[in-house]
C-alpha positions in Angstrom: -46.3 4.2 7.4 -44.7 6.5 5.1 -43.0 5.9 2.1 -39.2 5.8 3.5 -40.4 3.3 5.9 -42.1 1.0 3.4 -38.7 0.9 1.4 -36.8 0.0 4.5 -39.2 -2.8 5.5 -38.9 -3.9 1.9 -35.2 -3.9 2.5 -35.0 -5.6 5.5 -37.3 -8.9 3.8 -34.7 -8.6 0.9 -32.2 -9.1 4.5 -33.6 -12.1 5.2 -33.6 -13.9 2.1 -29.9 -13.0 1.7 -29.5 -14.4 5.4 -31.1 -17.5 4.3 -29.1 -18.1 1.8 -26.2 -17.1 3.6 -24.8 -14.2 1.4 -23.4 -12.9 4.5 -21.5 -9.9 3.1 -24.5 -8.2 1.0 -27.3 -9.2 3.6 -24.9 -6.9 6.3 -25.2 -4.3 3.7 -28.3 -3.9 3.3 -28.9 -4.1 6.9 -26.0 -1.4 7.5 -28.3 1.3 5.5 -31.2 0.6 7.5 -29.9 1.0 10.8 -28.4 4.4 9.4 -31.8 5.8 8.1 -34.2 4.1 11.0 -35.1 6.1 13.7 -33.4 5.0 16.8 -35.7 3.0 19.0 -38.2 2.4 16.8 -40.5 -1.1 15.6 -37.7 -0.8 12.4 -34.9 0.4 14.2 -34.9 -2.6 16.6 -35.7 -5.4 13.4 -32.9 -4.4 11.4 -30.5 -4.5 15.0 -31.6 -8.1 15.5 -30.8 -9.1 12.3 -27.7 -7.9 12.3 -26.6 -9.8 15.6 -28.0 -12.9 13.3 -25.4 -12.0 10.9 -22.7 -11.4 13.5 -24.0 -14.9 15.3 -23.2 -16.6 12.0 -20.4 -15.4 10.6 -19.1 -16.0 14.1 -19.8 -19.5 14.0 -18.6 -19.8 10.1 -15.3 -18.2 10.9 -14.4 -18.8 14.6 -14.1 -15.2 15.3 -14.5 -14.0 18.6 -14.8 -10.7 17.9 -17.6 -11.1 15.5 -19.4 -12.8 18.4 -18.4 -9.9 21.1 -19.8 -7.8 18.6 -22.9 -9.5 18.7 -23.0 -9.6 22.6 -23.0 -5.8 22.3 -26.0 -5.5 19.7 -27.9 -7.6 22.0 -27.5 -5.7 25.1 -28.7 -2.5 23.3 -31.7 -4.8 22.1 -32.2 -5.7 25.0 -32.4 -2.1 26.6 -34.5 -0.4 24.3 -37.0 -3.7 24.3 -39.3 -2.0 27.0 -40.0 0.7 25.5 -40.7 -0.3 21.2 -41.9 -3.6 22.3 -39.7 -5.1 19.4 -39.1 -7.8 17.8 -41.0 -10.5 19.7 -39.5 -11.6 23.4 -39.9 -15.4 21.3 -37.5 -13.6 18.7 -34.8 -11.7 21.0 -35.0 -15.1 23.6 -34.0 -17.5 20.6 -31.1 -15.1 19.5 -29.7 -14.5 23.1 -29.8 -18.8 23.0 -28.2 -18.3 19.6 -25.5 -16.4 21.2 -24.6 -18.2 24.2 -24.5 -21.4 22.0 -22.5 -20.0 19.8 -19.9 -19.2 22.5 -20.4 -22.9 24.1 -22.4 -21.4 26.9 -24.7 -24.4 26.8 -26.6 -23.5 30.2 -27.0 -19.9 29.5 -28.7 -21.4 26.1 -30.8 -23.9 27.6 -32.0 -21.1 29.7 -33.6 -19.0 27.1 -34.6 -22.0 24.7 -36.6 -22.9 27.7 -38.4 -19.8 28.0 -39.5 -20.0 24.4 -41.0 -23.5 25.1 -42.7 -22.0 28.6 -44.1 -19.4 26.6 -48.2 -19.7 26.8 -49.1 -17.8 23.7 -49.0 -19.7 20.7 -46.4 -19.7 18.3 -45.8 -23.1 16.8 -43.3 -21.8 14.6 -40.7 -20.5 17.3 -41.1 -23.0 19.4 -40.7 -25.8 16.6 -37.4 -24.1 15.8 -36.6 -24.3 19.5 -37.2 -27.6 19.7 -34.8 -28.4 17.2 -32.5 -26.1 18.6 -32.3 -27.8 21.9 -31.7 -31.1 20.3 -28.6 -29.5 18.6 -27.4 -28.2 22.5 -27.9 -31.7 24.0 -26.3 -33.2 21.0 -23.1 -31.2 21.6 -23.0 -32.3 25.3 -23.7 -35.6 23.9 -26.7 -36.1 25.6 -28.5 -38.1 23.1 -31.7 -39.1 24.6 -32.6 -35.4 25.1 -31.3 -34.5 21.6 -33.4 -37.3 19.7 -36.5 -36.5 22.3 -36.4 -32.7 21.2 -36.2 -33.5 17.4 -38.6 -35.7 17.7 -41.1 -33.3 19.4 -40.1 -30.8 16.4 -40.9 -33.4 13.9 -44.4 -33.4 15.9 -45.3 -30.1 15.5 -44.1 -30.1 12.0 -46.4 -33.1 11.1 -49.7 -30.8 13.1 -48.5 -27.4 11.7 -47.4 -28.6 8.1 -44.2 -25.7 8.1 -41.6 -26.5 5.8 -39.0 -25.4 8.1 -39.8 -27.1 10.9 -40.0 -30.7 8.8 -36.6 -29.3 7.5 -35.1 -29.0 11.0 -36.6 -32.0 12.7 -35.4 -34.1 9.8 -32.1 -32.9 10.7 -32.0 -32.9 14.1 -32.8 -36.5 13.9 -30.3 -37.3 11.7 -27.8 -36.3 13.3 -28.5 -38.1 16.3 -28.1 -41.1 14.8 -25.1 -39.6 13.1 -23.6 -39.0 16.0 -24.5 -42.7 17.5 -22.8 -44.0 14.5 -25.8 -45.4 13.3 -25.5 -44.5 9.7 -27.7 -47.1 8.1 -30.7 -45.0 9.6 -29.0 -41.4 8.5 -29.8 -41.7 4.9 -33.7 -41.2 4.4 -33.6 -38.2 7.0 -30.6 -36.3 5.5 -32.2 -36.7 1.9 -35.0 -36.0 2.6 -34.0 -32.4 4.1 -31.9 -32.2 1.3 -35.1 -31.8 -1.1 -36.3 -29.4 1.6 -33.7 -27.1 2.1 -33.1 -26.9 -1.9 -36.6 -25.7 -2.0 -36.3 -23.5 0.9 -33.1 -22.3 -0.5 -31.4 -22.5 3.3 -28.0 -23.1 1.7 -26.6 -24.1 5.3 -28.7 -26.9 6.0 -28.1 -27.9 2.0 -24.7 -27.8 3.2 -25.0 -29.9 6.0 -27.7 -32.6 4.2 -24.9 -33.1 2.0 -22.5 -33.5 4.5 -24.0 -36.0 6.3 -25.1 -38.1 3.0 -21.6 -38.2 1.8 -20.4 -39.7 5.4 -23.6 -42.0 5.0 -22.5 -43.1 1.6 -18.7 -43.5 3.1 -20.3 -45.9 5.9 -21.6 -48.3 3.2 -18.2 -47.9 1.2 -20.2 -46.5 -1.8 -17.0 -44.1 -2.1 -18.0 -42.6 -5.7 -21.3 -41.3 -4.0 -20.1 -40.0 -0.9 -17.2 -38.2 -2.9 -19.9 -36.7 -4.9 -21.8 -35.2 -2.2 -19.1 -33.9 0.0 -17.4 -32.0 -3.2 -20.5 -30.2 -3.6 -20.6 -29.7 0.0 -17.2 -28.4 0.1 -17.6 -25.8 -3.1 -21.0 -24.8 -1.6 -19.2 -24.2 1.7 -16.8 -22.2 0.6 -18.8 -20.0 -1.5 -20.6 -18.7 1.6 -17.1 -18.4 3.6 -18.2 -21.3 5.6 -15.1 -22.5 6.7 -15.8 -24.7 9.3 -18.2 -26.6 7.4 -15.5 -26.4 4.7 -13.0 -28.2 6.7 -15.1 -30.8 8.1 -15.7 -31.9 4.2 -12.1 -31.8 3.5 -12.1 -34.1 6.7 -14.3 -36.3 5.3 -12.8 -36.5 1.4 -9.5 -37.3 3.5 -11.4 -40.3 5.0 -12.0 -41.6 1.9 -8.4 -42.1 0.6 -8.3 -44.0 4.1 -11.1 -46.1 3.5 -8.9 -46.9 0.3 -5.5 -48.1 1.9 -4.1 -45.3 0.4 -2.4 -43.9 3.7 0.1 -41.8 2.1 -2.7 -39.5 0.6 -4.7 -39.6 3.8 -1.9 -38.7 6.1 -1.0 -35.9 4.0 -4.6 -34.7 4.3 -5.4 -35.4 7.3 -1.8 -33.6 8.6 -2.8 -30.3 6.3 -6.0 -29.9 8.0 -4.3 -30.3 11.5 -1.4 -27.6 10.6 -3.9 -25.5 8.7 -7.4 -25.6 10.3 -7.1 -27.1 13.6 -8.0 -23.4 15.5 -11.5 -23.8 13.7 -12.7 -27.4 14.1 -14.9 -28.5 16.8 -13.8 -30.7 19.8 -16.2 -33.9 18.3 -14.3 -33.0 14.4 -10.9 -33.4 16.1 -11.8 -36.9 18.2 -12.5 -38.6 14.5 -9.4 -36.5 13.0 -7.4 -38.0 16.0 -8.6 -41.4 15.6 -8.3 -41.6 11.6 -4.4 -40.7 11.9 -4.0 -43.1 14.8 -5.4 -46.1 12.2 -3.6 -45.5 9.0 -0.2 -45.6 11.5 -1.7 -48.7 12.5 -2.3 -50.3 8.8 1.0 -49.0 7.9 2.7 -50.4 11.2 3.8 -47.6 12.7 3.0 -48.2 16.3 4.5 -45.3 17.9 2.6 -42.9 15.5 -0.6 -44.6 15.8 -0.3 -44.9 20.0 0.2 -41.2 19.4 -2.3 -40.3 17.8 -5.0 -42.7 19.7 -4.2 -41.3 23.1 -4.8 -37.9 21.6 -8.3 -39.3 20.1 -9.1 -40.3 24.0 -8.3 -37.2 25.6 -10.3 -35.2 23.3 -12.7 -38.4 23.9 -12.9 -37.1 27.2 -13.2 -33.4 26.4 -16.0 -33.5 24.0 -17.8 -36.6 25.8 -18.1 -38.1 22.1 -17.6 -41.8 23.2 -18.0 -43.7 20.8 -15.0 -42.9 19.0 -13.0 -42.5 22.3 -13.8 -47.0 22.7 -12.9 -47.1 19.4 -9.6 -45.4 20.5 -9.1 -47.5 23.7 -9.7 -50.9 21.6 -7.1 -50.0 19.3 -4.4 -48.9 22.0 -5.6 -52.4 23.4 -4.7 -54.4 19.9 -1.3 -52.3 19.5 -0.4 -53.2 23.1 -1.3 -57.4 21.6 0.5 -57.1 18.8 4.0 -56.3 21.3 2.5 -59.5 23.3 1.5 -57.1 26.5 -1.8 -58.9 27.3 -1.9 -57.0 30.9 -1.9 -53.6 29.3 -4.2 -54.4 26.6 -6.7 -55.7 29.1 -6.8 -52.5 30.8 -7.7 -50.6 27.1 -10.0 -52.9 26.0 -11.8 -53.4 29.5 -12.7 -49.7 29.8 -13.6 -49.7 25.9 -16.2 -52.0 26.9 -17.5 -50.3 29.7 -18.3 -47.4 27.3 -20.1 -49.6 25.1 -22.2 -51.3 28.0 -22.8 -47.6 29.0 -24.0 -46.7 25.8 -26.2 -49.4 25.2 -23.8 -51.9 23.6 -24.7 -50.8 19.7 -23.1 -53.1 17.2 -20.6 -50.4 15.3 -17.1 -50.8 16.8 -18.1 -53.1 19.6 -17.3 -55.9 17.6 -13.5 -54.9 17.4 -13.4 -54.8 21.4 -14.8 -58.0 21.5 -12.4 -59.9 19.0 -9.2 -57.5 20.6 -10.7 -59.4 24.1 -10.2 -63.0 22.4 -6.8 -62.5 21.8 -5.7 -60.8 25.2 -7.2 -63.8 26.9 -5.4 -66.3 23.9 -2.4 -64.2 24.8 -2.9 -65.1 28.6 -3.9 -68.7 27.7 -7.8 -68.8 28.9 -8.8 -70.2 25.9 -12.8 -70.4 27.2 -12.8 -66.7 27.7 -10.8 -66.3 24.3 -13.4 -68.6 22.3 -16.3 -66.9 24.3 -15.0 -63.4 23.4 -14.1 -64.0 19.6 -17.6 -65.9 19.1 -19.5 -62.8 20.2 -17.6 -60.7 18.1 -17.7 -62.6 14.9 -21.4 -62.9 15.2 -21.4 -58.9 15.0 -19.2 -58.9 12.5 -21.1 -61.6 10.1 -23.7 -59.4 10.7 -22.3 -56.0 9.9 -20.3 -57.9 6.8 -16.7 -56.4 8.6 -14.2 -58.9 6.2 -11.4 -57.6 8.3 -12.9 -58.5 11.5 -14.0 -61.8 10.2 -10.3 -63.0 8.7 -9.0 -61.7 12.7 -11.4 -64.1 13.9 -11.4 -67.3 11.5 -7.5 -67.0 12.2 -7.8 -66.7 16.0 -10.0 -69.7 15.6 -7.7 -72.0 13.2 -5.4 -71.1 15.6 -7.3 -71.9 18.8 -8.5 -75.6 17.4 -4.9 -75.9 16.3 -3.6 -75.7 19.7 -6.2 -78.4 21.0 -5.4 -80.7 17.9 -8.7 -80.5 16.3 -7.0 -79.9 13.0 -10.3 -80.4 10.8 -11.9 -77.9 12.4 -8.2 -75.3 12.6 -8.0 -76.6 8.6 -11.8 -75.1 8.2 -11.1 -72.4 9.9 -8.2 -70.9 8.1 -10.0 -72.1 4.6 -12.5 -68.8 6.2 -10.0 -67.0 6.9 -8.3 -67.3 3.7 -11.4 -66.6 2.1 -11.7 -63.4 3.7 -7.8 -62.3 3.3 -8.9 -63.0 -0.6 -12.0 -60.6 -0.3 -9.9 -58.0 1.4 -7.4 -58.3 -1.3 -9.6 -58.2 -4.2 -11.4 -55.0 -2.7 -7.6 -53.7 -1.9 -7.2 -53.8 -6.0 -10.8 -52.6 -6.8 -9.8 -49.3 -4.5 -6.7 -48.9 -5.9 -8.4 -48.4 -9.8 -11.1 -46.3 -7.3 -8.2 -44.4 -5.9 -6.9 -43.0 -9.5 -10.2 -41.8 -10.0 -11.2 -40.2 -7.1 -7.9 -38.4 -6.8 -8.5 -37.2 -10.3 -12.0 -36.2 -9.3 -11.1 -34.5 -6.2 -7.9 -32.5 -7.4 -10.1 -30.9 -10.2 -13.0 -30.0 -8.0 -10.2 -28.5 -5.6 -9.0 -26.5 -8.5 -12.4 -25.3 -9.8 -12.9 -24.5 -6.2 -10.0 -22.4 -5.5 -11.1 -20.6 -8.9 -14.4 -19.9 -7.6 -13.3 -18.9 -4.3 -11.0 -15.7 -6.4 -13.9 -13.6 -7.5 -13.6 -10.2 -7.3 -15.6 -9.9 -4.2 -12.8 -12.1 -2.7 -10.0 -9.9 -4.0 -11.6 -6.6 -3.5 -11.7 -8.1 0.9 -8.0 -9.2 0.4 -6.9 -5.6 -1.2 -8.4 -3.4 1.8 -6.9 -6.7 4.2 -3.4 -5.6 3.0 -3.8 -1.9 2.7 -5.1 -1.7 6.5 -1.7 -3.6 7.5 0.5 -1.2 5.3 -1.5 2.0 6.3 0.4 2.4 9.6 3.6 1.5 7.9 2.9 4.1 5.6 1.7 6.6 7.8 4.7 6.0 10.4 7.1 6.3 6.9 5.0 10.1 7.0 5.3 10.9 10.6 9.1 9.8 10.3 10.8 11.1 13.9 13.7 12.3 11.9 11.5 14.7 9.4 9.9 15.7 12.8 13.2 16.4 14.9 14.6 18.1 12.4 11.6 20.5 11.7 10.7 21.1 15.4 14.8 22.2 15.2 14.1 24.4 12.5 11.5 26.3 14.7 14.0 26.6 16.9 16.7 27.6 15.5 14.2 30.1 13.8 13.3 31.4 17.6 16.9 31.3 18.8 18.2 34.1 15.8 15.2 36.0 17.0 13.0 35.4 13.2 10.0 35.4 14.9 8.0 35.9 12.0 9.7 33.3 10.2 9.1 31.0 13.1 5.6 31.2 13.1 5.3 31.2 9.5 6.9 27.9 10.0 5.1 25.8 12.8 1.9 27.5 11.0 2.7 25.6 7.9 4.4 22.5 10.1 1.1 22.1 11.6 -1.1 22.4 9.2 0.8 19.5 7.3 0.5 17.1 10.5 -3.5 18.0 10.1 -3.5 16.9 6.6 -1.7 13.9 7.4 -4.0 12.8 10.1 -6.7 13.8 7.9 -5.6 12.1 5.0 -3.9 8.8 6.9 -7.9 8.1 7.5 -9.5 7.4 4.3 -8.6 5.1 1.5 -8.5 7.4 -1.3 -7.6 10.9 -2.1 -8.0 13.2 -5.3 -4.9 13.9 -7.3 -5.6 17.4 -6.6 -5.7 16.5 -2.9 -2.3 15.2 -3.5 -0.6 17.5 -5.2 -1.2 20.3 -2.7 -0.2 18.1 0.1 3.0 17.7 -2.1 3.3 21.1 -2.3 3.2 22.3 1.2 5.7 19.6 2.3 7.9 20.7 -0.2 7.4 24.8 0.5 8.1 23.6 4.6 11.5 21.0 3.5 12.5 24.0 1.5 12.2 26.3 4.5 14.4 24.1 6.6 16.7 24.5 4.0 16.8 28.5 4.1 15.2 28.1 0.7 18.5 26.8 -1.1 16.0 24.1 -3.0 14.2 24.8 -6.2 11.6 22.5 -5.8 8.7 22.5 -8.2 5.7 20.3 -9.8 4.1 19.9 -13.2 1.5 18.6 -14.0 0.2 18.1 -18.0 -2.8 20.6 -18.9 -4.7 16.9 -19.8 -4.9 15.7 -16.1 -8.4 15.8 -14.7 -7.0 16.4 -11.2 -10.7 15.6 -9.7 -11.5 12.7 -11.0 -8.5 10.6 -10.8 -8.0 9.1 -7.3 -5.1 7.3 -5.9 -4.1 6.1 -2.1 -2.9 9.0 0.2 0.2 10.1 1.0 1.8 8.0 -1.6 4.2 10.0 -3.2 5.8 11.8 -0.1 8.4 9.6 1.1 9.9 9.4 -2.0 10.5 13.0 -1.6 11.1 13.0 1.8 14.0 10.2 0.8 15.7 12.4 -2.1 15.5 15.2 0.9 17.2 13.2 3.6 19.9 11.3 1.1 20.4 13.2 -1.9 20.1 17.0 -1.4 20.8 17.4 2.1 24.5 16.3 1.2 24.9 19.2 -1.0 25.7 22.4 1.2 25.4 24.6 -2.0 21.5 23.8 -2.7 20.2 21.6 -5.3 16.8 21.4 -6.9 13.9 18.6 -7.0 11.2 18.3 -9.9 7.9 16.4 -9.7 6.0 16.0 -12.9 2.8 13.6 -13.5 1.5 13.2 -16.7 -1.4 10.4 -18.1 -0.8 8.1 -21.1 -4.4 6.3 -21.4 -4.7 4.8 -18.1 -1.5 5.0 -16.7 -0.5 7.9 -14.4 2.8 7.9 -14.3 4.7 10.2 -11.7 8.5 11.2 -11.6 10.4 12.7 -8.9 14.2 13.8 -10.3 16.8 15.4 -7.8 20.3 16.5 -8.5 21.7 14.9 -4.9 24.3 13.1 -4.4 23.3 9.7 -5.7 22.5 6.4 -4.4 26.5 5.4 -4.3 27.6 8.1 -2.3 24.0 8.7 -0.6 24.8 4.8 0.7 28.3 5.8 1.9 27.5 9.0 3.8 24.5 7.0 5.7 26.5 3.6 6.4 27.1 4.3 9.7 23.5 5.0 10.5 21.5 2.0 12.3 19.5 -0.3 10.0 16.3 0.8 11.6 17.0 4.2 11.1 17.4 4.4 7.1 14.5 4.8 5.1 11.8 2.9 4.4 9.6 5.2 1.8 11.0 3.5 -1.0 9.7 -0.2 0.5 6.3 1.1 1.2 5.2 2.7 -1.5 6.7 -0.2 -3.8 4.6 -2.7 -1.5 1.3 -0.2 -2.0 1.9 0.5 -5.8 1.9 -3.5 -6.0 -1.6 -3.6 -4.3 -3.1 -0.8 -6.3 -1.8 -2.2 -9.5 -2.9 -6.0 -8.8 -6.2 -4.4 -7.8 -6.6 -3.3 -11.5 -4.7 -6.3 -12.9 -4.8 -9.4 -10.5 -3.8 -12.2 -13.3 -1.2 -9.7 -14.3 0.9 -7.8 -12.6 3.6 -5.2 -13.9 7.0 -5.9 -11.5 8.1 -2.4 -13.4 5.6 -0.1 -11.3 9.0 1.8 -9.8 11.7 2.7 -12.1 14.7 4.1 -10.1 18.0 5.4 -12.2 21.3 7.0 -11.6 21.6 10.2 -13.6 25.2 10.4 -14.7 27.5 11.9 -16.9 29.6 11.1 -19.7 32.3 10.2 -17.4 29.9 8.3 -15.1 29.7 10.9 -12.4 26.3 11.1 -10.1 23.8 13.8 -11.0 21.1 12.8 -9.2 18.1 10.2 -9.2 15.1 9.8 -11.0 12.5 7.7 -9.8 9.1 6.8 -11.8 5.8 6.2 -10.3 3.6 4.0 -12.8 0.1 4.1 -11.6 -2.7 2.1 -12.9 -6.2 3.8 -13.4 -10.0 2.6 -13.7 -11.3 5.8 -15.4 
């Protein structure tokens, strides 16, 4: 191996730390110089193309970009034909991607596919097919297949216990978790996701970080421990966005919203939770928007807005249905069931809270949410007078809900009862009853004053993280992607402003009119020149920076060919201070041309006697400052001669390069921007008649 080759491995492990750690933008950099100094096929060739589809597989995922991800499908396919002959990377390696990919695009058969052939794989290789393992766990999770998912994490954890890899502990831990996540079985979550907390810190896999803390926070929720899960999902959140992970980003903003509606405070929540939707509903996840769905459907229902909360609740089934995430689609059906009891519409409600149940019995009757069904069921049947299936329904409940300690559930129940023994005249026992129930209307309002102290202070706690947060995400890196963002969507403006049809029209008549007096020579002298300006205009309309020098000769050529049009009745001239360096100083192309192109078209052209243009850049510091004076017309009367032309058809030059100065100048100043970056006056005299227009260009430099 030769000593280029030895760098470029040594580049592409620097590749896959930054992968791991999910600096997404630099690990494509590095990757980027690889593939452009490997040989193509060769052993480095084709390990630098693979990571690079795990880039594009990532930031796919992290961004919900399609095209990112179509990108990737393309990488893989030349993988995959060059594979016979370099033999690289490993078929365990290229099979786990392509399962990567097809995931990615919610091709869940496709993926199962090539997981499998990983597991079928005789030779040994405990690692890959660890990380298999808990990949497949992950696809069956999303299909909500849970037995599957918890069998394959807990075959990962297997080999992670025999093999003694990090990772693999890391991922089983994890995958397990989730499960139960996913079950709504958070008691069990806790253990796993801090324990692959520690592991991914000392990994440094920032994404499963990311997610560990995630799922503690939504443990902590579960248990009401508020302060603690806020904790964890703010640092979940500011680690998310650090590594443009917007999906997981959103999800934690989710979550922090479900706090404020664990709190009563349903103002806050519904703000929240409606910012997300109008914001970030294209990137979240069907399983995300079923708990979004349901969330918004309760805090209409604590608030008493029926409508809204019916709303919202059917939505929560439907995507229910979609994503197969059932748990929170009976959850959804029980409460349509206790909306359609509190309008006294028994028959409906039966219907709701009868298939809710189903669901449950399907899913093995676990005690989160079942116990809400169950109590709902009481009161249908109170409401339709069977009082033994209303006692038997409400004494199941309750006996969940002593269990789980639900204080809402409870006072539903003690009242249902009080009310129940009332009816029969055992007034001891309605008496007891409601002494429960009171109790428990006491303990909810207590707690309803505890969060309301809690609230202040986790507003407070989450508004300043949000802030620090948004001050993180505008580094320099950040800025520098949102600059060429707004330069590529001004470009073609710019670049049309240049190629204007009317500068065009009225050169090609030029030629023509040159052909038709029989000035051949002038002719050709013309379209010579003509064309050798749209050449420099394609040329230049392709990169993102030019040299001054570059400039100015453009400049000059357009101005020698707009004088020729004008059979030379222009003086037209630029200056340029002796203290420029005209090489060094670089600016965006074709800037300064259709301002000239402008005083052409409106100023000068209205004076049949000729007139005369001056350009003149000089350089104060690190400010290059150009100006552009005519003698035409003037703005005033420039306006009235061109009112009858269609909107469309004036001049946009000005516009652009105002819109371009602003991003160049922001670029060198973002906190502070100079709104004075185009000075345009009316040259008059002392009896306020036009002379012309001056315009200045101010142009900040990093020398």
């Amino acid at each position: 191996m030769n000593e280029l080759d030895i760098h470029l491995f040594s580049l592409l492990k620097k590749g896959e730390q930054l992968l791991l750690a999910r600096k997404l933008k630099q690990g494509k950099e590095i990757v980027s110089t690889v593939l452009e100094t490997a040989t193509s096929p060769s052993v480095l060739y084709q390990e630098a193309l693979l990571l690079k589809i795990k880039f594009l597989i990532i930031e796919s995922a992290y961004t919900a970009d399609d095209g990112l991800l179509n990108s990737a499908r393309k990488q893989l396919d030349q993988l995959r034909t060059q594979y016979e002959e370099v033999k690289s990377p490993s078929i365990n390696a290229l099979n786990l991607v392509e399962g990567d990919w097809y995931q990615t695009a919610k091709k869940f058969k496709q993926a199962e596919v090539f997981y499998l052939k990983i597991i079928e794989n005789p030779a040994k290789d405990d690692l890959y097919k660890g990380l298999t393992y808990a990949r497949l766990s992950k696809l069956f999770l999303e299909q909500s297949r849970f037995d599957q998912a918890l069998a394959f994490g807990k075959k990962c954890d297997e080999l992670a216990q025999e093999t003694q890899f990090d990772i693999l502990h890391l991922k089983s831990k994890i995958a397990i978790g989730y499960v139960y996540a996913r079950r709504h079985q958070y008691s069990e979550i806790l253990e796993y996701f801090e324990e692959g907390l520690r592991l991914s810190q000392s990994l440094g896999d920032v994404e499963s970080e990311i997610f560990c803390l995630s799922n503690i926070g939504i443990a902590h929720s579960s248990r009401h421990h508020l302060k603690l899960a806020l904790k964890s999902l703010l640092l979940a959140l500011e680690k998310s966005e650090l590594i443009n992970f917007k999906l997981s980003a959103v999800k934690c903003l989710v979550n922090i919203s479900t706090i404020f509606y664990i709190l009563y405070n349903h103002e806050e929540a519904l703000l929240r939770f409606h910012r997300i939707l109008n914001d970030y509903e294209y990137l979240l996840d069907i399983n995300t928007l079923t708990v979004l769905y349901y969330n918004l459907g309760d805090t209409y229902a604590q608030k008493g807005e029926l409508e809204q909360a019916h709303h919202y609740f059917k939505k929560c089934i439907k995507a229910g249905d979609e994503s197969g995430y059932r748990e929170v689609k009976a959850l959804g059906l029980t409460q349509i069931a206790r909306n359609f009891v509190r309008r006294n519409l028994p028959e409906k409600a039966l219907t709701f809270a009868n298939e809710a149940m189903a669901l449950y019995q399907d899913l093995g009757g676990g005690k989160e949410g079942i116990h809400i069904t169950l109590i709902t069921l009481g009161q249908i049947f109170y409401q339709k007078n069977d009082l033994e299936k209303s006692l038997f329904y409400i004494q199941q409940g309750m006996d969940l809900a002593i269990e789980i300690q639900s204080n809402e559930e409870q006072a539903i129940g003690y009242q249902m009862w009080s009310t129940i023994a009332k009816d029969q005249g055992d007034y001891e026992k309605a008496y007891n009853h409601y002494v429960e129930f009171s109790k428990r209307q006491n303990l909810l309002a207590q707690k309803q004053k505890d969060y309301q102290l809690m609230d202040m202070e986790i507003k407070y706690e989450t508004r300043e993280k949000e802030k620090e947060i948004e001050l993180l995400k505008k580094t320099k890196e950040q800025r520098e992607a949102a600059f060429k963002e707004k330069i590529s969507r001004f470009k073609m403006q710019a670049l049309q402003a240049q190629m204007n049809p009317h500068f065009i029209f009225n050169s090609m008549n030029a030629i023509q009119q040159f052909i038709v007096t029989n000035d051949n020579e002038a002719a050709m002298n013309y379209l010579s020149k003509f064309a050798r300006l749209i050449r420099l205009i394609f040329e230049y309309s392709q990169k993102t920076q030019i040299t001054l020098r570059q400039e100015i000769n453009f400049l000059s050529l357009y101005l020698h060919l707009e004088n020729l049009r004008f059979k030379n009745k222009i003086e037209a001239g630029v200056h340029v201070e002796p203290n420029i360096p005209l090489d060094q100083i670089e600016l965006p192309p074709l800037l300064i041309q259709p301002l000239i192109e402008n005083a052409f078209k409106h100023g000068l052209m209205h004076r049949p006697q000729g007139g005369k243009i001056d350009i003149r850049f000089s350089l104060n510091k690190q400010v290059l400052t150009c100006t552009i004076e005519d003698n035409g017309v003037g703005r005033v009367a420039a306006a009235k001669l061109n009112s009858w032309r269609p909107e469309e058809y004036r001049s946009s030059g000005i516009k652009i390069t105002e819109e371009r100065l602003n991003l160049i100048n922001a670029r060198q100043e973002p906190e502070s921007i100079d709104h004075q970056q185009m000075i345009i006056t009316d040259l008059v005299d002392h009896n306020n008649q036009a002379l012309g227009t001056r315009i200045e260009l101010i142009l900040k430099l990093s020398l």
